[in-house]
C-alpha atoms as one frame of an Amber mdcrd trajectory, in Angstrom:
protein
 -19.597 -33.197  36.728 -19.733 -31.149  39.977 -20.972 -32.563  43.437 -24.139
 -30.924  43.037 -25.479 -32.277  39.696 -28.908 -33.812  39.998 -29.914 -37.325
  39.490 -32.205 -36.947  36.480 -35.151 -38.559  38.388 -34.460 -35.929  41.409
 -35.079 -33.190  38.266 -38.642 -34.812  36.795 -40.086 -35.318  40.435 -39.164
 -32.033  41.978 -41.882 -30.028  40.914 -44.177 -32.756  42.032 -42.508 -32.260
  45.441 -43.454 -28.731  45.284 -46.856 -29.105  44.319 -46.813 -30.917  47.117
 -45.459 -28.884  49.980 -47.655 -26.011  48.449 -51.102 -27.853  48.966 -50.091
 -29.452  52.326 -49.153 -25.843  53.391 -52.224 -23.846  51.661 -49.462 -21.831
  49.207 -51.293 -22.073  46.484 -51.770 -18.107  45.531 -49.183 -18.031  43.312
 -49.219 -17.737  38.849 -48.338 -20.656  38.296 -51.013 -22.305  40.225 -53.794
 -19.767  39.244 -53.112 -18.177  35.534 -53.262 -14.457  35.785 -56.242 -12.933
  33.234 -55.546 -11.180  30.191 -53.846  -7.570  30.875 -54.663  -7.928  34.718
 -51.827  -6.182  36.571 -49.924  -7.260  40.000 -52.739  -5.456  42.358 -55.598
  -6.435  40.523 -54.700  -9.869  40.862 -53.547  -9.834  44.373 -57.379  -8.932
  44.830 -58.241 -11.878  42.683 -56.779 -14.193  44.112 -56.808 -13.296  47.611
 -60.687 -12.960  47.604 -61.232 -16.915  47.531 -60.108 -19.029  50.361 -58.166
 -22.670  49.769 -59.816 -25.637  50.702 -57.347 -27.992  52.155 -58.213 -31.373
  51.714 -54.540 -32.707  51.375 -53.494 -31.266  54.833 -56.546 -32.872  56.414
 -56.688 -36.024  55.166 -52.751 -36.088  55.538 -53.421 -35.415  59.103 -56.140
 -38.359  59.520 -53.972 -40.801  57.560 -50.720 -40.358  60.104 -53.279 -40.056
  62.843 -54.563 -43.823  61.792 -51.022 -45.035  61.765 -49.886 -43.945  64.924
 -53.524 -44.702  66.500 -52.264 -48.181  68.087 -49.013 -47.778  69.581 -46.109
 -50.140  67.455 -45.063 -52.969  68.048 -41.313 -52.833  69.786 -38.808 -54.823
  70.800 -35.496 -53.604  71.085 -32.414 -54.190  73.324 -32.394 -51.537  76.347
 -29.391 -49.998  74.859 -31.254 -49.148  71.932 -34.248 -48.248  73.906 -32.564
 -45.880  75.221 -31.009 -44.316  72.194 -34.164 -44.003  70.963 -35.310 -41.938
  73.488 -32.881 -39.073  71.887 -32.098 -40.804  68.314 -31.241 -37.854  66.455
 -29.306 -35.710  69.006 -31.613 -32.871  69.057 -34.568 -34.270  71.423 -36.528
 -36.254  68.620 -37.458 -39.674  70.182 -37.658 -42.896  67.880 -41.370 -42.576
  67.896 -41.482 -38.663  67.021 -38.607 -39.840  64.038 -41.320 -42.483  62.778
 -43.682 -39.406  62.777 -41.899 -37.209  60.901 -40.748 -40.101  58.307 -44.750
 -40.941  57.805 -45.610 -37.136  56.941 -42.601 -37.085  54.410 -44.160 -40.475
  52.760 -47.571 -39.441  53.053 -46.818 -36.068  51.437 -43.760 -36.491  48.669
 -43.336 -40.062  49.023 -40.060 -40.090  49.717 -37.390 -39.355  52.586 -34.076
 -41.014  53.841 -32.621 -41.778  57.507 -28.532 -41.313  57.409 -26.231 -42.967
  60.891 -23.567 -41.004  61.231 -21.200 -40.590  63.872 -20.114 -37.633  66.398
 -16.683 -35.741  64.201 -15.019 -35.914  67.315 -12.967 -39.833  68.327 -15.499
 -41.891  70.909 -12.039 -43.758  71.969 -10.480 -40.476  73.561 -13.092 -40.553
  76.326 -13.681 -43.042  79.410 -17.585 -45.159  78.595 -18.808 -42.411  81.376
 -17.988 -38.937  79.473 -18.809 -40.461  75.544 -22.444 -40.939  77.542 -22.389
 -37.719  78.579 -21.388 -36.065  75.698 -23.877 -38.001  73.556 -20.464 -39.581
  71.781 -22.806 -42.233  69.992 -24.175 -42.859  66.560 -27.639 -41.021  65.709
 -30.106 -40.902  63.240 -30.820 -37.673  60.808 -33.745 -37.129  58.524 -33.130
 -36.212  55.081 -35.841 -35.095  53.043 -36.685 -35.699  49.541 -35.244 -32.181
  48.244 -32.101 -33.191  49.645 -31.323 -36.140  48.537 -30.170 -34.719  44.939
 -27.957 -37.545  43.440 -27.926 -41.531  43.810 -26.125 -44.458  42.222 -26.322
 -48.016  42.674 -23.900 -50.633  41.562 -24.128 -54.539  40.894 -22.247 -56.104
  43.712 -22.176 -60.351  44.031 -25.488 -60.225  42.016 -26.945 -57.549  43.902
 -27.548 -53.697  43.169 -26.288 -52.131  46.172 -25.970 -48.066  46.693 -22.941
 -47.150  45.601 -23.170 -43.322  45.908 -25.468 -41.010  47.841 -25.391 -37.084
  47.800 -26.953 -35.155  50.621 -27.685 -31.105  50.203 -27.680 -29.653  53.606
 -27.992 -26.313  54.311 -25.872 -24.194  57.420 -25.336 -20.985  58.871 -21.920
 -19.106  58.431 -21.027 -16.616  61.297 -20.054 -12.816  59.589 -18.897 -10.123
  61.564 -22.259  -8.569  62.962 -22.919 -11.718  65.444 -26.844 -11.187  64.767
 -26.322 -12.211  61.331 -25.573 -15.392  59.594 -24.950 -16.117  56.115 -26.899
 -19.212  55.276 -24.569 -21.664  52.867 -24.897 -24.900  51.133 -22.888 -27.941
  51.245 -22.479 -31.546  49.984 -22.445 -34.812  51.773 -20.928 -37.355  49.756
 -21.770 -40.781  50.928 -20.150 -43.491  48.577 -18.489 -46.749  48.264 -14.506
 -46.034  47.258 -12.446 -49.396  46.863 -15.092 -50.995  48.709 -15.612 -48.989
  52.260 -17.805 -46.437  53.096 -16.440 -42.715  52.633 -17.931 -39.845  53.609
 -16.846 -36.770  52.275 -18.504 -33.306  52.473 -17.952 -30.741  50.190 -18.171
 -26.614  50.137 -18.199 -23.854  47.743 -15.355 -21.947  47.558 -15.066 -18.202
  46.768 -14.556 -18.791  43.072 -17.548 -21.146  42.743 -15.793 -23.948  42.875
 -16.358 -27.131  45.200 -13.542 -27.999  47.464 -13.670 -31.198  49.961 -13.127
 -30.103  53.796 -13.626 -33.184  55.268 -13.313 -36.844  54.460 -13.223 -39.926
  57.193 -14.090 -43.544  56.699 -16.618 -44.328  59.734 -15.779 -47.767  61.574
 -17.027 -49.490  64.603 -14.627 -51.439  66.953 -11.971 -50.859  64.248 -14.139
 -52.197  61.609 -15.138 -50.802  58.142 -18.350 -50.654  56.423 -18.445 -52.227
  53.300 -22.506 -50.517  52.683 -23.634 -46.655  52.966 -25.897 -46.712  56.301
 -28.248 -44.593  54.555 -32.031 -45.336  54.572 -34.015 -44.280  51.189 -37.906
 -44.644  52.125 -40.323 -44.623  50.086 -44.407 -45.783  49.452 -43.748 -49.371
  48.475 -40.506 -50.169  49.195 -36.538 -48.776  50.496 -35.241 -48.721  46.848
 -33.226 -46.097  45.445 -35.797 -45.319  42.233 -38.365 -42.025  43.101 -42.224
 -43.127  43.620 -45.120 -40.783  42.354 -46.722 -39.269  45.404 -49.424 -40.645
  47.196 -51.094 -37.883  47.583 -50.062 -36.035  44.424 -53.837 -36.695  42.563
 -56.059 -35.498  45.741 -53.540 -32.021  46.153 -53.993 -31.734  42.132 -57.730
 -31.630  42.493 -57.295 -29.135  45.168 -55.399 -26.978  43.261 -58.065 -27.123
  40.530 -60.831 -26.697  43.361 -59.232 -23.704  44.503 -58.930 -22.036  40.558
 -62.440 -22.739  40.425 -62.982 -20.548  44.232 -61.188 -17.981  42.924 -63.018
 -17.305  39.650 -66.492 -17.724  41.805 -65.299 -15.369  44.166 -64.106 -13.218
  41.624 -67.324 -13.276  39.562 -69.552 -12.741  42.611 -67.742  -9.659  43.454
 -68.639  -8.143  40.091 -72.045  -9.479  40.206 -73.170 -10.128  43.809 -74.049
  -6.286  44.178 -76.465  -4.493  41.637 -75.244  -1.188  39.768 -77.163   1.179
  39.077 -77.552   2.960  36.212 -79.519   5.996  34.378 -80.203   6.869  30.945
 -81.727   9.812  29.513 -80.269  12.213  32.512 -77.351  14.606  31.517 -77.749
  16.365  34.697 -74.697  19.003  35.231 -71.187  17.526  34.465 -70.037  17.898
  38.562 -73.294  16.661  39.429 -73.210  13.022  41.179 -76.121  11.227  42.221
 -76.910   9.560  45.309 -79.189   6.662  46.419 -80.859   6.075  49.572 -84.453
   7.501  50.685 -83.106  11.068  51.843 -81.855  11.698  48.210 -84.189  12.646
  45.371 -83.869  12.838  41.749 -85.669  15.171  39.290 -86.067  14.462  35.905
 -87.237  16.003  33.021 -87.180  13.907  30.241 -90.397  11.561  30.205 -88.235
   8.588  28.442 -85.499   8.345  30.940 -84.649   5.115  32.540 -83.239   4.205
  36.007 -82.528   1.252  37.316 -80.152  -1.710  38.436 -77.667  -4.039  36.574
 -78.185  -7.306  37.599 -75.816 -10.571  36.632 -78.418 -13.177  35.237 -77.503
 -16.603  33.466 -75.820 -20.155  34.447 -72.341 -19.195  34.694 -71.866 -18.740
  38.379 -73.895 -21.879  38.885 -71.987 -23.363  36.626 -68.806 -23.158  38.864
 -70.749 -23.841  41.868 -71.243 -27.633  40.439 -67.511 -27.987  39.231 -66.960
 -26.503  42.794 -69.413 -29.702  44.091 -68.021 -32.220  41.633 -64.496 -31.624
  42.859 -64.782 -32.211  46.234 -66.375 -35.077  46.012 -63.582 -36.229  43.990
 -61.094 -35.279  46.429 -63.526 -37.259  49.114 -62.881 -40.808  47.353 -59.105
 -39.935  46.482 -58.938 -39.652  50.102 -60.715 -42.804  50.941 -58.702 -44.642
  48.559 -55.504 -44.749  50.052 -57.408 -47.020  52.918 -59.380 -48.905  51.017
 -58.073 -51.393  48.519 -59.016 -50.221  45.021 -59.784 -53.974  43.162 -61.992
 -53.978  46.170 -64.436 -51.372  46.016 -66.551 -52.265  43.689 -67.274 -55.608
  45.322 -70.304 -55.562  47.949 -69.981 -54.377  51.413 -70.282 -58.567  52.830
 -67.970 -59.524  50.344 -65.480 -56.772  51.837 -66.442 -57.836  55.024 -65.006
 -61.439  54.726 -61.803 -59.960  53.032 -59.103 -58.599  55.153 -59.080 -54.942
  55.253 -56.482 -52.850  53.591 -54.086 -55.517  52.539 -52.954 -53.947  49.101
 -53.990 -50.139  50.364 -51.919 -47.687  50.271 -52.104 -47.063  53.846 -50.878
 -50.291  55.069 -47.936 -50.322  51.906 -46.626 -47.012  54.122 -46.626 -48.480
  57.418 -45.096 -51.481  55.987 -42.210 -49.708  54.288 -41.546 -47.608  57.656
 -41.537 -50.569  59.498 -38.901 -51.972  57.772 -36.779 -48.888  57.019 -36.763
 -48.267  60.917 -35.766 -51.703  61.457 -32.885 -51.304  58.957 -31.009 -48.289
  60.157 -31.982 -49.699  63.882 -29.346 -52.325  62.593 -26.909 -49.262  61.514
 -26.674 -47.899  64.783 -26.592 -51.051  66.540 -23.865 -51.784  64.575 -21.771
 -48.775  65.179 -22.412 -49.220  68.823 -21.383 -53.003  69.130 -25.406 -54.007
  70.200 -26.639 -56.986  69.255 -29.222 -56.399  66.550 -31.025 -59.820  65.995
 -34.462 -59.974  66.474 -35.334 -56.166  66.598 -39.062 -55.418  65.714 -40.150
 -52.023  64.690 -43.791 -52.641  63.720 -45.991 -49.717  62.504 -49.968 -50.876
  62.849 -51.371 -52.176  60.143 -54.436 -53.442  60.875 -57.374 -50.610  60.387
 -59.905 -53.108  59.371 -61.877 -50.301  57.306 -63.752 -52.439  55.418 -66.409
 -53.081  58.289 -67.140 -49.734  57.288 -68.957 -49.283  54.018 -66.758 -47.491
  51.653 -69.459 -44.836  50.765 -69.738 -43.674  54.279 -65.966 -43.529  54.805
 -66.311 -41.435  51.873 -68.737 -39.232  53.163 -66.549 -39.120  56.744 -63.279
 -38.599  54.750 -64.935 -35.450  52.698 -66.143 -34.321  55.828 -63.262 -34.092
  57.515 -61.517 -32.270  54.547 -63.963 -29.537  54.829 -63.931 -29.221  58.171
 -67.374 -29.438  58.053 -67.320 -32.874  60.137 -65.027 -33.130  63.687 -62.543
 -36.049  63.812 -64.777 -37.011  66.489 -66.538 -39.145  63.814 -64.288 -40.980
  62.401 -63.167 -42.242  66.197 -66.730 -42.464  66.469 -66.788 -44.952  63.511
 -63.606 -46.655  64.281 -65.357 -47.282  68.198 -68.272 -48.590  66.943 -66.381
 -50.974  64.874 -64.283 -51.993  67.420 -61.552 -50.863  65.428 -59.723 -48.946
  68.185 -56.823 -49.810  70.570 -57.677 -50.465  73.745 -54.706 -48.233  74.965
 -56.937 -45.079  73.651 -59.326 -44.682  75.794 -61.302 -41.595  74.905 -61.384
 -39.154  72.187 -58.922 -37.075  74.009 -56.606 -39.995  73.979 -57.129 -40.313
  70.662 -57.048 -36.340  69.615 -53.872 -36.824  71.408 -52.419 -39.012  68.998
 -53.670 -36.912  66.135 -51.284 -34.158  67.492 -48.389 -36.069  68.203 -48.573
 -37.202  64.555 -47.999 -33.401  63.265 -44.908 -33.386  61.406 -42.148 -32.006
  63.593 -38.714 -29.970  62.581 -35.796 -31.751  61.693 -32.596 -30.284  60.935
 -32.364 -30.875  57.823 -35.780 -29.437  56.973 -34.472 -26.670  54.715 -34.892
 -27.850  51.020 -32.730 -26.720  48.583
C-alpha cells in the first residue's frame, strides 16, 4: 500500500467536506449541485444558472456561531513561557487566540481538523538560549485540515487505543528555472509509532511515480523520546481519531436545495416575466418585421386576424415561491438548533428558563472539544520545551444562556441574519437585553469586532488535496 492510500472513512466523508467548503464559500454553480436540463448546452446553462443568486445561510450563521464563541474572551492560564509562545504559536504570526479561531471555523464547517508540534529541522543545541530565541528555534503548532489528514491508525496499548499512525498531505512549491514560477508538489508526513517512539518521516514522489522517504528523525526533548504522536485530531464531540458528520452539513444541504429552487424561479421568470407578442392571420411580406411602440402602425387586411400578448398564467411559479419560503425557514431552525438543546425545545419557554442553557447543544459540545484539544497540544509544546505544564487552562466560553430567549424568536433572529435581511446588531441587541453579554464588550463595535476577528484566517496548510 503506498503512503498516500486513504483511510476508508477519509473516502465516505470527503464529499461531505466538499459540500461543505462549497456552501460556506457560495460555489454552488456547478452540475453536480444544479442538474443541467435535458439537451441544454454549456452557454445556455451558464445563463441558467448564473441568473439566480445563492442564499448563504451556512456562511452566516457560521459566522454568528464563532462570533458567540469568541464573544467572552477564554479563560487562560498559562505559564509566561507559554504565554509568550502563544503570542506567535505557529511561526507565521498566528497568535494562540487567532489558532483557536481558525480551529472553530474548521469544526463549525467540516467538523474536523488536527493541531501537529513539531520542531524547527535544524538542532536547538547548536545555538546559545539567546540566538534559538531569535531564530524562533522552538516547538510550534500547525493546523491541519480535514482534507489532509488522509490516513489514521490506532493501536491497543496497556488497555488503551492510542494513535499509532497519522498521515499528513501537505502541499509545497518546487523552484524551476524561470524564478517566477513554481511547480506546486505533494508530499507525505508520516507520523507513527515504530518500536515504540515517535517517527516522523516525510515522503516525496519521485520521477517514476514512486514514493521515496527524504527525511526521517525521531523528535526528543532534553534527550528524551516520545513514546505518543503529538498530534491533535479535533472534532464536534470529542479528540478521537473516528470522522464526525458535519455540524452544519443539514443547514448547507437545504441551501443547496434553496438555491436549485432560485435558479429554476429565476429561470422561469425570465421566460415568463415579459409578455410576447404575437399575430395571427398577417402574412405581411417575408422581410417584413414588425415593430411595437406608439410611432409604429400596423395595417391589416384580414378582418379575423388576431394580435396580442403571451402571457405565463397558472401556479407553477408560485409554486416555487412557497418551496422557496418553506426552505428558509427550515434553514432558520437548523441554525437555531445548534444553540439550543434539541430534547429541549419542545418544552415551554419557563421550563427552559429554569434549565441551564445549551448544556447538550451543539454549540457548547464545540467549545468544549476546543478547549480541551488546545489544552492537550499546550502540553506537547510544553513538553518539548521543558515548561511545566500542570494546571494549564484553555477555556473556550460556554455559557450563552440562550434559553432566556424564546426559541421562536431566536429563530426568527437566526433566519434573519441568514438573509441578511436583519443586522447582527440584533442578536447583540438580544444577547444585551438578556444580560447575556461580557462585560469586556462594551458596545456593538466591540462586539462587531469580535465577529471579525472570528473570520477564519490562512494557515499554511490550507491547500486541500
Amino acid at each position: 500500500m503506498a503512503v498516500n492510500a486513504k483511510h476508508p472513512e477519509y473516502s465516505k466523508n470527503l464529499t461531505k467536506w466538499q459540500l461543505m467548503r462549497d456552501a460556506l464559500a457560495g460555489e454552488v454553480a456547478k452540475e453536480k449541485y444544479v442538474p443541467k436540463l435535458s439537451d441544454q448546452e454549456e452557454d445556455e446553462y451558464s445563463a441558467y444558472v448564473g441568473r439566480a443568486e445563492f442564499y448563504n445561510a451556512t456562511a452566516r450563521t457560521q459566522v454568528a456561531l464563532t462570533g458567540l464563541l469568541f464573544a467572552k474572551p477564554p479563560k487562560v492560564e498559562l505559564p509566561e513561557a507559554l504565554k509568550t509562545i502563544g503570542e506567535n504559536i505557529s511561526l507565521d504570526d498566528d497568535t494562540l487566540e487567532a489558532l483557536a479561531k481558525n480551529i472553530a471555523d474548521e469544526c463549525l464547517s467540516v467538523g474536523r481538523c488536527g493541531v501537529l508540534v513539531d520542531l524547527p529541522s535544524v538542532e536547538k543545541a547548536d545555538y546559545s538560549k539567546l540566538e534559538a530565541e531569535r531564530l524562533n528555534l522552538r516547538a510550534y503548532a500547525t493546523l491541519y485540515k480535514a482534507e489532509n489528514i488522509i490516513n489514521w491508525k490506532t493501536t491497543k496499548i496497556n488497555g488503551s487505543n492510542v494513535t499509532s499512525l497519522v498521515v499528513l498531505a501537505e502541499t509545497y512549491a518546487e523552484p524551476m528555472q524561470d524564478e517566477f514560477v513554481d511547480k506546486i508538489k505533494t508530499r507525505y508526513r508520516v507520523l507513527d509509532l515504530h518500536e515504540g517512539y515517535y517517527r516522523q518521516r516525510v515522503f516525496s514522489e519521485t520521477k517514476a511515480g514512486n514514493f521515496e522517504v527524504v527525511s526521517e528523525i525521531y523528535p526528543s526533548a532534553n534527550g528524551q523520546k516520545l513514546e505518543y504522536l503529538p498530534f491533535t485530531f479535533f472534532n464536534v464531540n470529542d479528540l478521537k481519531t473516528a470522522v464526525e458528520k458535519p455540524p452544519l452539513l443539514d443547514l448547507a444541504k437545504v441551501n443547496i436545495s434553496h438555491f436549485r429552487s432560485e435558479v429554476d424561479l429565476e429561470h422561469g421568470t425570465h421566460f415568463t416575466a415579459l409578455p410576447t407578442p404575437y399575430v395571427t392571420g398577417y402574412q405581411g411580406e417575408s422581410s417584413e418585421k414588425l415593430k411595437i411602440g406608439s410611432t409604429a402602425v400596423w395595417v391589416i387586411n384580414d378582418p379575423s386576424a388576431k394580435v396580442g400578448f403571451l402571457e405565463f398564467s397558472g401556479a407553477g411559479l408560485s409554486t416555487l415561491e412557497n418551496r422557496i419560503a418553506v426552505k428558509e425557514k427550515r434553514m432558520s431552525i437548523l441554525g437555531a438548533r445548534l444553540l439550543l438543546d434539541e430534547k429541549k425545545t419542545a418544552e415551554a419557554t419557563e421550563t427552559l428558563q429554569m434549565r441551564k442553557s445549551g448544556e447538550n447543544a451543539v454549540l457548547t459540545s464545540v467549545a468544549s472539544t476546543i478547549s480541551e484539544g488546545i489544552v492537550s497540544f499546550l502540553k506537547d509544546i510544553a513538553f518539548f520545551e521543558n515548561i511545566a505544564s500542570e494546571n494549564l487552562i484553555y477555556e473556550i466560553n460556554t455559557d450563552y444562556n440562550l434559553t432566556m430567549i424564546e426559541p421562536q424568536l431566536l429563530a426568527q433572529i437566526i433566519a434573519g441574519i441568514q438573509s441578511g435581511d436583519i443586522p447582527n446588531e440584533v442578536l447583540y441587541d438580544a444577547l444585551l437585553k438578556g444580560e447575556l453579554m461580557p462585560k469586556t464588550i462594551q458596545s456593538y463595535e466591540d462586539y462587531q469586532a469580535k465577529l471579525e476577528q472570528a473570520a477564519p484566517q490562512v494557515t499554511p496548510s490550507d491547500e486541500a488535496v
